[in-house]
C-alpha positions as CSV (number, residue, x, y, z in Angstrom):
1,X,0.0,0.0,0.0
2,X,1.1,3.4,-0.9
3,X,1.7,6.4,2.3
4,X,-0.7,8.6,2.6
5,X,-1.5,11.5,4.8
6,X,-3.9,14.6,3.6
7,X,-2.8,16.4,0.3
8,X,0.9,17.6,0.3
9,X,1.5,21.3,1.0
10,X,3.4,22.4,-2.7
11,X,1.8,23.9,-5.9
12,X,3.1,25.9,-9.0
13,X,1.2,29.5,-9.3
14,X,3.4,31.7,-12.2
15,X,0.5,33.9,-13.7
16,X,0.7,38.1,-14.3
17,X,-1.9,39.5,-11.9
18,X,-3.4,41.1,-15.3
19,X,-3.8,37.6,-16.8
20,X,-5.8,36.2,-13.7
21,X,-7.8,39.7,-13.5
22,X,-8.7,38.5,-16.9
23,X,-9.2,34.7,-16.3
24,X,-11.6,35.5,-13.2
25,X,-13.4,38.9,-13.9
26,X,-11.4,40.7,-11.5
27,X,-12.6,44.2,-10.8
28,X,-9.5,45.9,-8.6
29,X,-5.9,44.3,-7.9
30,X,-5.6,45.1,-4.6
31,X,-1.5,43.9,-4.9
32,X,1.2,46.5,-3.9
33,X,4.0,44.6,-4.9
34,X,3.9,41.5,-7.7
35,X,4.5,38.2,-6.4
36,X,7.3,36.3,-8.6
37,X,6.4,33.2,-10.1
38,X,6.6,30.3,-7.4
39,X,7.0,26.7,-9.1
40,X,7.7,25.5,-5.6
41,X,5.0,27.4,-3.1
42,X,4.8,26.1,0.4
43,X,3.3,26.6,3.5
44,X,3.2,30.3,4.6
45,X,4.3,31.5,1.3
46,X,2.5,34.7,-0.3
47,X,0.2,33.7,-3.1
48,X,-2.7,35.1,-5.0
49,X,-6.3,34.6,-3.7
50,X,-9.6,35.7,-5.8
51,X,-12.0,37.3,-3.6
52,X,-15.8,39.1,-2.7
53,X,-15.7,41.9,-0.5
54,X,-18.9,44.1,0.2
55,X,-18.4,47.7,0.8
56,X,-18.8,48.3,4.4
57,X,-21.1,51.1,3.7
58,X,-23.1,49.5,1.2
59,X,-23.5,46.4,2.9
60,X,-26.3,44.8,0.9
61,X,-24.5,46.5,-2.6
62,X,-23.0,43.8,-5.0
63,X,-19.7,42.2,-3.6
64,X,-16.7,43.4,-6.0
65,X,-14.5,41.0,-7.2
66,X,-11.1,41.9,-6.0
67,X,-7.4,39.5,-6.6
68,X,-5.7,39.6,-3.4
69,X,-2.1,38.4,-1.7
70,X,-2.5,35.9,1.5
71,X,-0.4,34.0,3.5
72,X,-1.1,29.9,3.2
73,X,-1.8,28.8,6.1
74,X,-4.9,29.9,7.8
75,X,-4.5,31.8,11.3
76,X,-8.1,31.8,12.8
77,X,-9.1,35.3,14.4
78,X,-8.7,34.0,17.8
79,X,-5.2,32.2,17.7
80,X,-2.8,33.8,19.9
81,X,-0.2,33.0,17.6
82,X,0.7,33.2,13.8
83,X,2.6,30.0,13.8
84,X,-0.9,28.1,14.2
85,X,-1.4,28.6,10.0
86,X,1.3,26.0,9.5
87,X,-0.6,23.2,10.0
88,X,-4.2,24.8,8.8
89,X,-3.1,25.0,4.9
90,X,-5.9,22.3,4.4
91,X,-9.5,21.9,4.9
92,X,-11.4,18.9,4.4
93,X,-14.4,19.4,2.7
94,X,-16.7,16.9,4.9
95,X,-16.0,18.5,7.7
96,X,-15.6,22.4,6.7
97,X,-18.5,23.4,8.8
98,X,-17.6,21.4,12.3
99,X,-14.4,22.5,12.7
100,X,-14.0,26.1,14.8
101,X,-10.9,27.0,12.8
102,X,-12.7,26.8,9.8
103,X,-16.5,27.1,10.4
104,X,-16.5,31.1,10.0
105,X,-14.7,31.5,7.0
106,X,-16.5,29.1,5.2
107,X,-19.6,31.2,6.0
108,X,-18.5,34.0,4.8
109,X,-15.0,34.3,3.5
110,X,-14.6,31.4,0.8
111,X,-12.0,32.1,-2.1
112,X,-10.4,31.3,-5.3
113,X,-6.4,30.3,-5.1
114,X,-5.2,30.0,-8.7
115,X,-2.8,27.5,-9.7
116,X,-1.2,25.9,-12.6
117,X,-1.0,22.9,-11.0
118,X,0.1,21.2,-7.6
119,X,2.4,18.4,-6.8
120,X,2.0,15.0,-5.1
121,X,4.4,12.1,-3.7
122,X,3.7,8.3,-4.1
123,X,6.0,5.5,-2.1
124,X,5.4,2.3,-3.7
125,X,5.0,-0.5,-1.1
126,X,8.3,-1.5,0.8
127,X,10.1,1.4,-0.4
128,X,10.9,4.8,1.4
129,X,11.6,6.3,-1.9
130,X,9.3,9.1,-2.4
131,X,8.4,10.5,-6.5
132,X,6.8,13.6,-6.5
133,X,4.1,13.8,-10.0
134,X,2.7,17.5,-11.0
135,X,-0.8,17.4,-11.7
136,X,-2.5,20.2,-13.8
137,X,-5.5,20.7,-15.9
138,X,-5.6,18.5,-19.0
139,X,-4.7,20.6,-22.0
140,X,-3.4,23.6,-19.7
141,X,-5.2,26.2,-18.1
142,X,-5.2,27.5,-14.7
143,X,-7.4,25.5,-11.9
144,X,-9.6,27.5,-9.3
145,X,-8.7,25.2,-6.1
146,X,-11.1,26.4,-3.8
147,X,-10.2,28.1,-1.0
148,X,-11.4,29.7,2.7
149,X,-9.6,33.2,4.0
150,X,-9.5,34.3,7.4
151,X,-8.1,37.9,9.3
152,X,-5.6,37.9,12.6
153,X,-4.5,40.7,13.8
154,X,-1.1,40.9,15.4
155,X,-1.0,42.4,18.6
156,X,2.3,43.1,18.4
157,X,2.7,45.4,14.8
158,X,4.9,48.5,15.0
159,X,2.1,51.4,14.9
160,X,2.7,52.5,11.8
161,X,2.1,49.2,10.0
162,X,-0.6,47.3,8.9
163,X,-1.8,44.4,11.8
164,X,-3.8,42.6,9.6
165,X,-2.8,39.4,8.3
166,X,-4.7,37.7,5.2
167,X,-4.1,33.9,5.5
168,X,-5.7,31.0,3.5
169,X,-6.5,27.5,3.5
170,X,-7.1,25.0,0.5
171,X,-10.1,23.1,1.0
172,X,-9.1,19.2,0.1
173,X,-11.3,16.4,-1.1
174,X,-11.1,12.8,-2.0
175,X,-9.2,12.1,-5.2
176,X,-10.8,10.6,-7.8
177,X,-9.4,9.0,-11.7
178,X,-6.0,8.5,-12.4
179,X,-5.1,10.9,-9.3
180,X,-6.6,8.9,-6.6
181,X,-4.1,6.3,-7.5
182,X,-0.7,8.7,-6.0
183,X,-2.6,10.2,-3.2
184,X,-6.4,9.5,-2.0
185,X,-7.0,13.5,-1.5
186,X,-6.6,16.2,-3.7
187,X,-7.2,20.3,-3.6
188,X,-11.3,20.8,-4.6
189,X,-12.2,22.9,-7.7
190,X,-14.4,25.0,-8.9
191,X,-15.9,25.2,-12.1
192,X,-16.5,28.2,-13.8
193,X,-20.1,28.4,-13.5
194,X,-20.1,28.2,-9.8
195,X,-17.5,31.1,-9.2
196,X,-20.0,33.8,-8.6
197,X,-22.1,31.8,-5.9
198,X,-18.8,30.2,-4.3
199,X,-17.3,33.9,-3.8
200,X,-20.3,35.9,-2.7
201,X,-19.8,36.7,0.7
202,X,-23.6,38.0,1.4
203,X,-25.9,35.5,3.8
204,X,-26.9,31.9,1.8
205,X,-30.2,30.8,2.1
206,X,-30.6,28.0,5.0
207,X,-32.1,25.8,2.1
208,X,-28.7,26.2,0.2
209,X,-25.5,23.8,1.0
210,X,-22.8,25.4,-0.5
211,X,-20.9,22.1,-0.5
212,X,-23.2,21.5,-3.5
213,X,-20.5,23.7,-5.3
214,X,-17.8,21.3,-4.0
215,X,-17.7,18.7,-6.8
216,X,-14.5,16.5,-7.4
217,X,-13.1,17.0,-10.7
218,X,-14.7,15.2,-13.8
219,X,-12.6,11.9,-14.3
220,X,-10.3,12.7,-16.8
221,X,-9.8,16.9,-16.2
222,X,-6.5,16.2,-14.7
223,X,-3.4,14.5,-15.5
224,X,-0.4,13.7,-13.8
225,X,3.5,12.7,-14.9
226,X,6.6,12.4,-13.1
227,X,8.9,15.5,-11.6
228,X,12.5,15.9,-10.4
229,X,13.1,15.3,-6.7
230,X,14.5,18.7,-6.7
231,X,10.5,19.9,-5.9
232,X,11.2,18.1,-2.3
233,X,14.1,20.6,-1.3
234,X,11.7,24.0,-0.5
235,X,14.5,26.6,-1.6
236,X,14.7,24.8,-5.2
237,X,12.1,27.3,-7.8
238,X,11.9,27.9,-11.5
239,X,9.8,26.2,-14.5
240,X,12.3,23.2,-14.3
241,X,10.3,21.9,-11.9
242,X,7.2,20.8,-13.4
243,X,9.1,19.7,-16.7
244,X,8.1,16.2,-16.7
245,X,11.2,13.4,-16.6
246,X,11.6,9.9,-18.3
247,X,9.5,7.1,-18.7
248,X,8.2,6.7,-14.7
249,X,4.4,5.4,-15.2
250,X,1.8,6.2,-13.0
251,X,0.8,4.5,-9.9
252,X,-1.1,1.3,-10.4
């Protein structure tokens, strides 16, 4: 039997902000500096998030669609420390609204984290060998993992700085196709018909279960192949990384 644990903490995200304002009908890019191209992102790394916010004075006006930066690794408004998000960059999706950390935020603060595709490990039985596959949308494109946000506020921030931290978690699912075979969860998607409902932040009618938006992908929408072990050393980046190498098949 192969290891497993709940979906491993990398993905590739390389896009202009302009292209994603494009892909997702982004309306401001709230972004003061551009984040680089990360072909190795890990836990509490910056990344992009697509978001809903309301304007505060206009609370029942529609939400505007705005691309943010987070921090992976959601710190719930209560935690007393920042480290917490290091081990909350995953939600599962059957239990999103049980768990305290993330019961909230699924409420009300649900997101969009682009990627071009995320990375998995597989350890064939008997071996302690671990080879990491990229998996991305068949025939390119970016996916739409969906995502929850949360704000802490650090009660320690120099005065003139800003104390609020945007943090994120990627809301996990079990893996289905070809995928389920190198690790039995993946990230869950969002199709494009479901973005507007999955982002709007306003009140959902008690007959409504937004998990109904959370679908596992349509058997053959992803694919998988083979990557360098240079994806398991953290300071290793670039587009090497998800070039695919020699003949290693998938899992059986």
């Amino acid at each position: 039997m192969a290891y497993r644990a709940d979906m491993c903490g990398r993905y590739a995200t390389a896009r202009h902000p302009d292209d994603l304002a494009d892909e997702f009908g982004i309306e401001r890019i709230v972004v003061e500096e551009r984040l680089e191209p990360n072909y190795n992102v890990a836990p509490t790394d910056p990344v992009y998030a697509v978001v809903e916010r309301s304007d505060k004075a206009e609370p029942e006006s529609r939400p505007q669609r705005q691309l943010r930066v987070v921090r992976w690794g959601l710190v719930p408004s209560w935690a007393k420390d920042v480290k917490i998000g290091a081990r909350l960059i995953n939600a599962r999706a059957e239990t999103l609204d049980e768990k305290p950390a993330f019961r909230k935020a699924f409420a009300t603060r649900r997101c969009l984290l682009p990627a071009d595709g995320y990375y998995e490990w597989y350890t064939d039985e008997g071996s302690k060998a671990k080879q990491p596959f990229f998996i991305h949308r068949s025939g390119g494109g970016i996916l739409a993992m969906a995502g929850i946000y949360e704000f802490w506020r650090d009660p320690n921030a120099p005065a003139d700085a800003d104390p609020w931290l945007w943090s994120c978690a990627v809301i996990t699912t079990e893996a289905t196709d070809d995928v389920g075979r190198i690790h039995d969860r993946m990230p869950m998607l969002v199709e494009a018909a479901n973005w507007d409902r999955w982002l709007d932040p306003r009140p959902v009618p008690q007959e409504f279960d937004l998990r109904e938006l959370l679908v596992p992908a349509v058997p053959g929408r992803l694919e998988a192949y083979a990557v360098s072990t240079k994806v398991n050393d953290v300071r290793n980046n670039g587009p090497e990384l998800v070039a695919p190498i020699g003949d290693v098949p998938l899992p059986s």
